[in-house]
Phi, psi and omega in degrees: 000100136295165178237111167299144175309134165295167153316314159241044135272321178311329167295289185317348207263311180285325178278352186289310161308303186295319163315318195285318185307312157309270206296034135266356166301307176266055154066153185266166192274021209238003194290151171258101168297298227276002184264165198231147176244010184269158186276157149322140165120291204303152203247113155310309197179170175254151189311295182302356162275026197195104217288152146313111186086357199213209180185200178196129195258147182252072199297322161283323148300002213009066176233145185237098193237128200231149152256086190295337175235157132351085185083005186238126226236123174227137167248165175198161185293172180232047179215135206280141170287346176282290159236052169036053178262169197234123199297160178223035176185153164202107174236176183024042193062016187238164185246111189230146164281154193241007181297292173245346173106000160283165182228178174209140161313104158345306207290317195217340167094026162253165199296146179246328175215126167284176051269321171306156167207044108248157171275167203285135180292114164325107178262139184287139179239151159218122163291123211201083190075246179245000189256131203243145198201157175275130167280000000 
């Protein structure tokens, strides 16, 4: 005599692949998240796109680029140090996921709240004029 599966082993069996599957979307920490495939060169924003205290996130680029003082241009990857989620907002001075609630400092991109506990990798930018451009 065999035994067909029930129904909620066939459930349990099926959300289980899907949970292990899901979390692997955002990615492992040892992966290099911070890289980017746009050239050196490419012009990010104009200075005046981009607030005092505040930032802007480049989501095909995956750069996060803020002015934490009146002219001082900081970049950073826009991809979270915790599980590699991809930040979506830079408020109160903070750069935040919206994954686990961490944040990182505008200013130099170390954690400000955890679950991360590194900081956002730092990207070379060059200010050119008015032009904020990938290094």
């Amino acid at each position: 005599m065999t035994h067909s599966p029930t129904r909620r082993t066939i459930l349990l069996t099926t959300g289980a692949a899907a949970l292990t599957v899901g979390c692997g979307e955002y990615g492992n920490e040892n992966s290099d998240s911070g890289s980017s495939s746009v050239e050196a060169g490419t012009e990010l924003a104009k200075t005046g796109e981009i607030p005092v205290g505040g930032g802007k996130i480049f989501k095909d680029e995956k750069v996060v680029v803020t002015q934490p003082k009146e002219g001082e241009f900081k970049a950073f990857s826009d991809i979270c140090t915790h599980q590699g989620c991809q930040v979506t907002s830079v408020s109160g001075g903070t750069i935040n996921c919206p994954c686990h609630g961490s944040k990182f400092n505008i200013s130099d991109g170390s954690v400000a709240n955890p679950p991360a506990n590194k900081p956002l990798p730092e990207k070379q930018i060059k200010v050119s004029g008015d032009s904020i451009q990938l290094a």
